[in-house]
py3Dmol code that shows the C-alpha trace and the ligand (Angstrom):
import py3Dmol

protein = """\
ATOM      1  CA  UNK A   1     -46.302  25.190 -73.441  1.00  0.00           C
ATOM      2  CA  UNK A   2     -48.562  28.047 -74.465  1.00  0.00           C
ATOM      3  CA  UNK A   3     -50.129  30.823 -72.132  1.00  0.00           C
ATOM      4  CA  UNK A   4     -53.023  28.722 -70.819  1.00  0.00           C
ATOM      5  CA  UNK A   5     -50.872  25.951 -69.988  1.00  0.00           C
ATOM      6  CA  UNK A   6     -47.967  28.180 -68.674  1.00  0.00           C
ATOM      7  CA  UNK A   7     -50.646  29.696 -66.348  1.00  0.00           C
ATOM      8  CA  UNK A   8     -52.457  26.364 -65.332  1.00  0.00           C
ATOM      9  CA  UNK A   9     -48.722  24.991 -64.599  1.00  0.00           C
ATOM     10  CA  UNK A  10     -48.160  27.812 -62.097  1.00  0.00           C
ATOM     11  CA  UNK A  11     -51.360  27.610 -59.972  1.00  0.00           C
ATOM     12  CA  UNK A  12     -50.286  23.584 -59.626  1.00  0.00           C
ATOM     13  CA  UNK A  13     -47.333  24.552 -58.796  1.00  0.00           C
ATOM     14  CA  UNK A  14     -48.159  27.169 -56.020  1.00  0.00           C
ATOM     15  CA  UNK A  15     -51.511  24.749 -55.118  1.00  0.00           C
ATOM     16  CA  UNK A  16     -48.606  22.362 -53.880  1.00  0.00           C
ATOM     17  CA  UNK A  17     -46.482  24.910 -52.342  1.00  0.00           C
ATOM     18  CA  UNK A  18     -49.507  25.878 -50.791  1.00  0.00           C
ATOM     19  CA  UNK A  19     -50.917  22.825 -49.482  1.00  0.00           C
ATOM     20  CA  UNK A  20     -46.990  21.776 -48.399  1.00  0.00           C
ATOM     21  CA  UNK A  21     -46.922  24.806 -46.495  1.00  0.00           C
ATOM     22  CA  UNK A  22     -50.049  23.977 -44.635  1.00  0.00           C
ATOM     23  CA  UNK A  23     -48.868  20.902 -43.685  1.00  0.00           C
ATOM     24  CA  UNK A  24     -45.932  21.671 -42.169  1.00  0.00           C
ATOM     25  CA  UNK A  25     -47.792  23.922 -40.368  1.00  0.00           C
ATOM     26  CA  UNK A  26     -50.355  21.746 -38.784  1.00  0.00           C
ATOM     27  CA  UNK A  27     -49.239  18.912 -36.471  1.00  0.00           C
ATOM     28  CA  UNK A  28     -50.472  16.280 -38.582  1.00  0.00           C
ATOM     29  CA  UNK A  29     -47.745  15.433 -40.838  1.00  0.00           C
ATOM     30  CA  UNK A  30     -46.731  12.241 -39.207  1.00  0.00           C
ATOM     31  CA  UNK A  31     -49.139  10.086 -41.068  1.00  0.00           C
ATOM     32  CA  UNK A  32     -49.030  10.654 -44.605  1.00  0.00           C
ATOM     33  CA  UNK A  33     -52.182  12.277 -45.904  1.00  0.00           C
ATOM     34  CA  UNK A  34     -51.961  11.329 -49.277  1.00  0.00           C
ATOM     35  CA  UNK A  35     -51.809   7.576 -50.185  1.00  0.00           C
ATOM     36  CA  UNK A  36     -49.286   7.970 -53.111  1.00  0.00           C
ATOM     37  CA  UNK A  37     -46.780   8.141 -50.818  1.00  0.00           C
ATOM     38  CA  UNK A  38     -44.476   4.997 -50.512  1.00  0.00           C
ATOM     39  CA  UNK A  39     -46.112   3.142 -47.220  1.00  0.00           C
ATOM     40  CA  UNK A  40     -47.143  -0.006 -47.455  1.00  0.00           C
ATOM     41  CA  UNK A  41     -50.677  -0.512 -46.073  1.00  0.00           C
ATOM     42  CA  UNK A  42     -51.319  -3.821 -47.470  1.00  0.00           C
ATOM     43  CA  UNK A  43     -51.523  -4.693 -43.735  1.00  0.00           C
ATOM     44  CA  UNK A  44     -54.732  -4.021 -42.836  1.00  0.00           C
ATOM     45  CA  UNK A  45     -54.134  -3.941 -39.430  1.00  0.00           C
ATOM     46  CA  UNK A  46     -51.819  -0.862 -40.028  1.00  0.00           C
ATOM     47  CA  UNK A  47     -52.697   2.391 -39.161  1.00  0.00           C
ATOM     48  CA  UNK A  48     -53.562   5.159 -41.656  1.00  0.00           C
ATOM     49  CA  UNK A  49     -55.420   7.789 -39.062  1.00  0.00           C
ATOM     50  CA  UNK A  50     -57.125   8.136 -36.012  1.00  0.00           C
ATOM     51  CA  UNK A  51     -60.239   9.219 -35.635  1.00  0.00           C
ATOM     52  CA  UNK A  52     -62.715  10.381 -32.174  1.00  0.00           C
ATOM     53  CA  UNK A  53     -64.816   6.610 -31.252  1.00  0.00           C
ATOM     54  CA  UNK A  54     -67.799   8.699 -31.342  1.00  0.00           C
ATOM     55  CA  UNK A  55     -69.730  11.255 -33.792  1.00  0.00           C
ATOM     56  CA  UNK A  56     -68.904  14.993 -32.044  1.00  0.00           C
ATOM     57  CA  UNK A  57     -66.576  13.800 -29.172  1.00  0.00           C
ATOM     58  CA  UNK A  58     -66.110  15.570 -26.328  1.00  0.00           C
ATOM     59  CA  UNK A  59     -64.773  14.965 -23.083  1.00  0.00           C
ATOM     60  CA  UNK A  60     -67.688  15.399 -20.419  1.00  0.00           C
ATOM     61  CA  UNK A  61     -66.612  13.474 -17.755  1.00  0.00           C
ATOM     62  CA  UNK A  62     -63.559  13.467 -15.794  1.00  0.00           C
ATOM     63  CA  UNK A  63     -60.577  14.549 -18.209  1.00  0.00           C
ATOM     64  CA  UNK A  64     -57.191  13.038 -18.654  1.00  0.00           C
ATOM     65  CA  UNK A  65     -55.213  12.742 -15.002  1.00  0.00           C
ATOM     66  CA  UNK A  66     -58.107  14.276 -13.288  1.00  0.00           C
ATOM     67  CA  UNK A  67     -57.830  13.185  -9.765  1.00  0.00           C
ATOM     68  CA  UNK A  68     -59.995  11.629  -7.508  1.00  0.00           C
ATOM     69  CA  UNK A  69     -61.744   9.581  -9.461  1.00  0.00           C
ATOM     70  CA  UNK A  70     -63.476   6.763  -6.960  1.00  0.00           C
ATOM     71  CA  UNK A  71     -65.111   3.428  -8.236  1.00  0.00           C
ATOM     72  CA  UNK A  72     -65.383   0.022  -6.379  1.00  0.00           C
ATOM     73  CA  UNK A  73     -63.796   1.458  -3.443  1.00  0.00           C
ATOM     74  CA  UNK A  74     -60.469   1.840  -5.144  1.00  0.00           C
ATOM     75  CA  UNK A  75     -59.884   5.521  -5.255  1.00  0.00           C
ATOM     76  CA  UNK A  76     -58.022   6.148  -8.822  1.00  0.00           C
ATOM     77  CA  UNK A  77     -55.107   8.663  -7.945  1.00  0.00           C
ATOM     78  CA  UNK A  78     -55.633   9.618 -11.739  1.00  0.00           C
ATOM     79  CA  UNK A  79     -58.076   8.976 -14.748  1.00  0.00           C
ATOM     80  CA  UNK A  80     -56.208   7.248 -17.676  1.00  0.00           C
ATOM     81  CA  UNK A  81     -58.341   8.541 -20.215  1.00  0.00           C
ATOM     82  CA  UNK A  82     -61.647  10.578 -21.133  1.00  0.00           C
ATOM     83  CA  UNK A  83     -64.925  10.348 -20.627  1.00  0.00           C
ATOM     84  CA  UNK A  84     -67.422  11.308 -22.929  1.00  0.00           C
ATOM     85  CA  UNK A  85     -71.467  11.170 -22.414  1.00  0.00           C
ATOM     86  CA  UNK A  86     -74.186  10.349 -24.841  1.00  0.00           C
ATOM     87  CA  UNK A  87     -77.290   8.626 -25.270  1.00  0.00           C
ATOM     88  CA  UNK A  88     -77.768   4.600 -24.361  1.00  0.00           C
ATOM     89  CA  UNK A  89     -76.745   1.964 -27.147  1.00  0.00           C
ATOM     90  CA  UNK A  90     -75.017   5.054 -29.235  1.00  0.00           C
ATOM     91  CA  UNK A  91     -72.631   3.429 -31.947  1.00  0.00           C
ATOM     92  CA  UNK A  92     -69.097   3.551 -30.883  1.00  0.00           C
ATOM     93  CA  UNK A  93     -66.717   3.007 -33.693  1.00  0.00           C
ATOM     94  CA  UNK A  94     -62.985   2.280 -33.858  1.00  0.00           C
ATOM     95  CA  UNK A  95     -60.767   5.203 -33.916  1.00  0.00           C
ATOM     96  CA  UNK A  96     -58.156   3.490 -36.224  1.00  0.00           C
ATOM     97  CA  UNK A  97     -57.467   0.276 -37.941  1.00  0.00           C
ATOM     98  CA  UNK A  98     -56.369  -2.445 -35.887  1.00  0.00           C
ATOM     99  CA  UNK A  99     -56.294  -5.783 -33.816  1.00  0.00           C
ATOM    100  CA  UNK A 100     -58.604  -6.476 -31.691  1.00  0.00           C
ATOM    101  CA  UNK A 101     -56.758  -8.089 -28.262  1.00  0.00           C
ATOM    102  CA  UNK A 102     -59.482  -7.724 -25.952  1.00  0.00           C
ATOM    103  CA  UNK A 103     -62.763  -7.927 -26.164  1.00  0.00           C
ATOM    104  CA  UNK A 104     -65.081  -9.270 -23.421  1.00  0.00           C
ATOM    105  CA  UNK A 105     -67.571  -8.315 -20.643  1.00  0.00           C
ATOM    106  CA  UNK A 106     -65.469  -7.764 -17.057  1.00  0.00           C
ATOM    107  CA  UNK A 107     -67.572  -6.605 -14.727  1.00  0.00           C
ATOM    108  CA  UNK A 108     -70.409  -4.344 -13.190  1.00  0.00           C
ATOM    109  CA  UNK A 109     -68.082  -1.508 -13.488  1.00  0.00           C
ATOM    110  CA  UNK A 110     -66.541  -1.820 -16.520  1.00  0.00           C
ATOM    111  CA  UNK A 111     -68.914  -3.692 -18.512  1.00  0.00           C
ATOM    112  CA  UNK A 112     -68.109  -4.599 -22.089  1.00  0.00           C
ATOM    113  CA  UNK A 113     -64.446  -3.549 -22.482  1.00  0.00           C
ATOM    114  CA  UNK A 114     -62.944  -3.770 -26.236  1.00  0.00           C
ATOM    115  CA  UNK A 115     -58.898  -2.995 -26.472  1.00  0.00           C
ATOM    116  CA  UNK A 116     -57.241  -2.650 -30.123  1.00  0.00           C
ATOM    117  CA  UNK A 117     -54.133  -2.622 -31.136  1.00  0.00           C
ATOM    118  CA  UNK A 118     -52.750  -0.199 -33.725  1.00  0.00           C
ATOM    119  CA  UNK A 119     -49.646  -0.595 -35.892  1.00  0.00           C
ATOM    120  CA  UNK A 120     -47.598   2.419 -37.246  1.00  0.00           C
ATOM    121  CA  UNK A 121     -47.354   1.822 -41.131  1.00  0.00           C
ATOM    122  CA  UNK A 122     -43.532   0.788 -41.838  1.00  0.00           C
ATOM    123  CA  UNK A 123     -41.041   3.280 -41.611  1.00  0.00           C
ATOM    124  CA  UNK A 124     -43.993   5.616 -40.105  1.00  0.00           C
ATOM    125  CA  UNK A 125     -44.185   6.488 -35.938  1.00  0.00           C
ATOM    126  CA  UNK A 126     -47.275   7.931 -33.918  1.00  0.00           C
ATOM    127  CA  UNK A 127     -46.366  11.292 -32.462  1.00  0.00           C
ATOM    128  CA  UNK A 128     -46.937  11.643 -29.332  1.00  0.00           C
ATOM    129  CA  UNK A 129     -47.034  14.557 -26.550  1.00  0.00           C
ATOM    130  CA  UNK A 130     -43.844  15.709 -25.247  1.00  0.00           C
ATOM    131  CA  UNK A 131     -42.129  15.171 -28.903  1.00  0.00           C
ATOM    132  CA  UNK A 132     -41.412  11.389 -28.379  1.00  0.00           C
ATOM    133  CA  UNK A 133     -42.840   8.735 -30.714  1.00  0.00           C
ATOM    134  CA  UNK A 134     -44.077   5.278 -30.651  1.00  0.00           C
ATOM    135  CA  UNK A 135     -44.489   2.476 -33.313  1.00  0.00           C
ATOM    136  CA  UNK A 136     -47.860   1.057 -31.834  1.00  0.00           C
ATOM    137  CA  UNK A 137     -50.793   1.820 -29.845  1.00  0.00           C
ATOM    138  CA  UNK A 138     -54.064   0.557 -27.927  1.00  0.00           C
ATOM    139  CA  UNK A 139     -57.141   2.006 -27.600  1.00  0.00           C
ATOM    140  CA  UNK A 140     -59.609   0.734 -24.745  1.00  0.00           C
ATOM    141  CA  UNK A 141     -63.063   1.715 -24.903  1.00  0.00           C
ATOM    142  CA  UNK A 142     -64.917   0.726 -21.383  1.00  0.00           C
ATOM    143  CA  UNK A 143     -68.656   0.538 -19.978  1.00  0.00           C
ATOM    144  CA  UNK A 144     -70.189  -0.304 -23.773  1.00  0.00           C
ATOM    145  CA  UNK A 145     -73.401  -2.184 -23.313  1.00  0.00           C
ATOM    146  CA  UNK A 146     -72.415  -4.746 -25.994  1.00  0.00           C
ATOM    147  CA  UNK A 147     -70.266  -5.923 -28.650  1.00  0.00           C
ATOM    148  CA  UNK A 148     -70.624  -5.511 -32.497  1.00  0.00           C
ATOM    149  CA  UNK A 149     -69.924  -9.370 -33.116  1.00  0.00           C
ATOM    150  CA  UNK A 150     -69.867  -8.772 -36.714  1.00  0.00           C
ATOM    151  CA  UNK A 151     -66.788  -6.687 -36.257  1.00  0.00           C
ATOM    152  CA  UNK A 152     -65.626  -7.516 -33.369  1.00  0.00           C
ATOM    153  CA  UNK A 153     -63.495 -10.903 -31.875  1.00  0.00           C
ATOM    154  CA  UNK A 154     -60.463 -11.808 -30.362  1.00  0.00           C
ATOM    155  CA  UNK A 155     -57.391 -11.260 -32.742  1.00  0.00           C
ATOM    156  CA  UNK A 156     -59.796 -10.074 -35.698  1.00  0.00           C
ATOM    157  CA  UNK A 157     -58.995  -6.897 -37.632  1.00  0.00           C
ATOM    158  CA  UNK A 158     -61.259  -3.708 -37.560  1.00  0.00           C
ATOM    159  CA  UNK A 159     -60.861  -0.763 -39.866  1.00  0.00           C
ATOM    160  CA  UNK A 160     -61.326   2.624 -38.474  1.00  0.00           C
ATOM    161  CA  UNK A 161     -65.000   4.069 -38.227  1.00  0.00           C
ATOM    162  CA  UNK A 162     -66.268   0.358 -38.246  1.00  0.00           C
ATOM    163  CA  UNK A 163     -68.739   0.126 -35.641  1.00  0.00           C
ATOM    164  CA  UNK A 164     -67.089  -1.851 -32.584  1.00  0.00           C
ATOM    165  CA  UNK A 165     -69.883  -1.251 -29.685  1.00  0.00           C
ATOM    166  CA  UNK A 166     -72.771   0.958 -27.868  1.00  0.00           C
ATOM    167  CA  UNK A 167     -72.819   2.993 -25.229  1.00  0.00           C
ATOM    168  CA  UNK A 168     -73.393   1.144 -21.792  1.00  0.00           C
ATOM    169  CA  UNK A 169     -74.947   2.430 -18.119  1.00  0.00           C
ATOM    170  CA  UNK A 170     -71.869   1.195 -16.267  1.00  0.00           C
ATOM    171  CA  UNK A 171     -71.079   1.380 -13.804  1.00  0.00           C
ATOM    172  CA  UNK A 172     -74.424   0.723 -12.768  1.00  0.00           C
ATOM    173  CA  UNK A 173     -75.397   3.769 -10.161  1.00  0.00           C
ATOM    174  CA  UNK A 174     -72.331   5.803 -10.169  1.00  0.00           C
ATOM    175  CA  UNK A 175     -73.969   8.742 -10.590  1.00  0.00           C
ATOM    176  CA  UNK A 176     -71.542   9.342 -13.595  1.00  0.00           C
ATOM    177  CA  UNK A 177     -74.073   8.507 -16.074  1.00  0.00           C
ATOM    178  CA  UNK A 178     -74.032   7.063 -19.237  1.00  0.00           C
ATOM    179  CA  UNK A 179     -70.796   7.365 -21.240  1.00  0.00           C
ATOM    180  CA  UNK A 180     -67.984   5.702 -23.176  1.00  0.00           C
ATOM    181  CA  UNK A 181     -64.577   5.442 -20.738  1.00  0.00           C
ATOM    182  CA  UNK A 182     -62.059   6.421 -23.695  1.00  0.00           C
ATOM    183  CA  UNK A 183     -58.148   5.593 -23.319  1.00  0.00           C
ATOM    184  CA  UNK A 184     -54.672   5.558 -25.590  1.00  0.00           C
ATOM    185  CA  UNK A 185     -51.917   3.280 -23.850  1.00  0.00           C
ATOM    186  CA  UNK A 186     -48.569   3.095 -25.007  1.00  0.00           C
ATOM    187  CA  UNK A 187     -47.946  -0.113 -23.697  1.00  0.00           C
ATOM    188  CA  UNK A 188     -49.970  -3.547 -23.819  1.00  0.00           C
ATOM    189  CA  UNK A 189     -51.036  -3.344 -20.202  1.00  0.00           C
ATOM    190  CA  UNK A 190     -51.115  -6.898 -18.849  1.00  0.00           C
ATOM    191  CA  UNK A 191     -51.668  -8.855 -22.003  1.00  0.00           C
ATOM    192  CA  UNK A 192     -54.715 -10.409 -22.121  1.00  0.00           C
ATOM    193  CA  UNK A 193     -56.349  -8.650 -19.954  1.00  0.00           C
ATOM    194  CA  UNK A 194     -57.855  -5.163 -18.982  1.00  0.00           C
ATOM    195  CA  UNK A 195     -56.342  -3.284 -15.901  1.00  0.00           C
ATOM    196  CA  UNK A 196     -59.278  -3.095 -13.053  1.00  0.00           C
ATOM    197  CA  UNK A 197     -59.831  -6.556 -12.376  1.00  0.00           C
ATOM    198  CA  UNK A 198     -61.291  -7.287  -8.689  1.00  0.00           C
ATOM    199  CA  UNK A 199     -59.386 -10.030  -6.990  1.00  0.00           C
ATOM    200  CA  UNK A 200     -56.102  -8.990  -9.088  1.00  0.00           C
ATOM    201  CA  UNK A 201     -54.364  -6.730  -7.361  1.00  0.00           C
ATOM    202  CA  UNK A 202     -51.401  -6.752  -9.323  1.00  0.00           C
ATOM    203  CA  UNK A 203     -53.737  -5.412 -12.509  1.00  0.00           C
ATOM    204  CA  UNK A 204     -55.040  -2.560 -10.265  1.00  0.00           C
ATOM    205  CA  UNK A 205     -54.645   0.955 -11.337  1.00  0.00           C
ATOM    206  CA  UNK A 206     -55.757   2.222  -7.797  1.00  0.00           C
ATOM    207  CA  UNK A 207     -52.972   4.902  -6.143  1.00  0.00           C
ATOM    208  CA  UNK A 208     -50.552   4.704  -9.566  1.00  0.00           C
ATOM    209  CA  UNK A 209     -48.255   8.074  -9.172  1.00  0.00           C
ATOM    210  CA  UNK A 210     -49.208  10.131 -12.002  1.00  0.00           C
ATOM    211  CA  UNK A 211     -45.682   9.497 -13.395  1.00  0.00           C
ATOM    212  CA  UNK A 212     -46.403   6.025 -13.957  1.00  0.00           C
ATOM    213  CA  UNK A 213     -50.006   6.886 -16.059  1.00  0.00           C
ATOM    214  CA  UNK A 214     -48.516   9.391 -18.204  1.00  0.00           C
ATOM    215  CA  UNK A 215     -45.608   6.802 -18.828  1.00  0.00           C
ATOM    216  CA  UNK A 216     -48.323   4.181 -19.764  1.00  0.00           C
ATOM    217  CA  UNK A 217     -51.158   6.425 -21.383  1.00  0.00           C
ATOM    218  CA  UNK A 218     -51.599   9.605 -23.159  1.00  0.00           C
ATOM    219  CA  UNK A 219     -54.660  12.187 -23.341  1.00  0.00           C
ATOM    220  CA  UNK A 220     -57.163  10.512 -26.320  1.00  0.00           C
ATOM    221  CA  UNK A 221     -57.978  14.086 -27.625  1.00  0.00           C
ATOM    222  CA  UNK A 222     -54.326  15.401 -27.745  1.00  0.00           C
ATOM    223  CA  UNK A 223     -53.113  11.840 -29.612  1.00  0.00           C
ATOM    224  CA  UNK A 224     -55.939  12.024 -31.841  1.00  0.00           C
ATOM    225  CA  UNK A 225     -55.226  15.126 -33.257  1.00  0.00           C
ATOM    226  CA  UNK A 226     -51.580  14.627 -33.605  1.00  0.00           C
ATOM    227  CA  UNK A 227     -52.276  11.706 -35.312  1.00  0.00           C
ATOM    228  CA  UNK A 228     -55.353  11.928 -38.093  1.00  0.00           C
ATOM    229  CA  UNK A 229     -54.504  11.686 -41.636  1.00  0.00           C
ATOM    230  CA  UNK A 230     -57.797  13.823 -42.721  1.00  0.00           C
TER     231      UNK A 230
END
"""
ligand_1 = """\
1
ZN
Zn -63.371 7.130 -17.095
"""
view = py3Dmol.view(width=600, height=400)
view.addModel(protein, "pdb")
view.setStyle({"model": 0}, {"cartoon": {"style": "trace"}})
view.addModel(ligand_1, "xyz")
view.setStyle({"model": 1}, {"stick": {}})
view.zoomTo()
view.show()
């Protein structure tokens, strides 16, 4: 090796240490950012990454467990997820790849609800808050005004960032305004179906103890970050 080479060799080598370093650093390191790494992704359905539903999210609304929250007449004890505001028919996109189990219109409240269901490559677990770990997820996005049906159907497969919905006015003079209802469950709440259903009690979310939502959810924001491979 001569001098060039020798001195190309070392800033590789200390690049790597470098970027290593970082790394371990951030909280990110549970997904594999680079895809030479030995995980098989030929599912597509698989995770590689999570990414916010919508183009500068932000929670606006009423924030993970805030309290209080009334709709229907069925005063939720606490909020499941996040809310975030933005303009009418915005593009809301999938914050991961994954399977789509739900995907209908409910109701006047929740209007078009999609749910997917995420997949932890093999081998590979989502982190989540509290230092525990799961091998899948589901992400529920409420209130859209529609459905991308070119992306979007019962048991189909979506990548992440492919457009899944838009931004609905439900429900329908709240006074909440016009935003995406944003959630990450750990569990498959009620297969099949989504959780405030009026005439199913048993599906109701109304006067949970907060134990039981932060046993069955986690804050969107705080998973997302944890989890994004770029
Ligand atoms: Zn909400």
């Amino acid at each position: 090796m001569n001098g060039k080479n020798a001195w190309l060799f070392s800033i590789l080598i200390w690049s790597g240490v470098f970027l290593f370093l970082v790394g371990c650093a951030s909280d990110q390191t549970l997904i594999p950012r680079d895809r030479t790494t030995k995980v098989d992704l030929s599912n597509p359905a698989v995770s590689d990454g999570f990414d916010f539903p919508l183009p500068g999210y932000f929670p606006t609304g009423n924030r993970f467990l805030e309290r209080n929250v009334r709709s229907l007449g069925c005063p939720l004890s606490y909020h499941p997820g996040e809310d975030v505001a933005g303009p009418l028919g915005s593009a809301i996109y999938a914050c991961s790849n994954g399977t789509v189990v739900f995907a209908e219109y409910q109701n006047e409240f929740s209007g078009y609800i999609v749910i997917l269901e995420h997949a932890a490559p093999p081998g590979i677990r989502f982190k989540l808050p509290g230092g525990k770990t799961a091998e899948k997820v589901w992400s529920a996005y409420y209130h859209m005004s529609g459905i991308d049906p070119q992306n979007v159907g019962l048991n189909r497969i979506v990548k992440r960032g492919q457009r899944i919905g838009y931004m609905g006015d439900f429900p329908h003079g709240s006074g909440k305004g016009i935003h995406l209802h944003f959630e990450i469950r750990k569990v498959n709440l009620w297969e099949g179906s989504a959780y405030i259903s009026a005439g199913k009690k048993e599906h109701s979310i109304c006067k949970k103890p907060e134990e039981w939502i932060t046993d069955h959810f986690v804050c969107p924001s705080d998973f997302i970050r944890m989890n994004r491979s770029r």
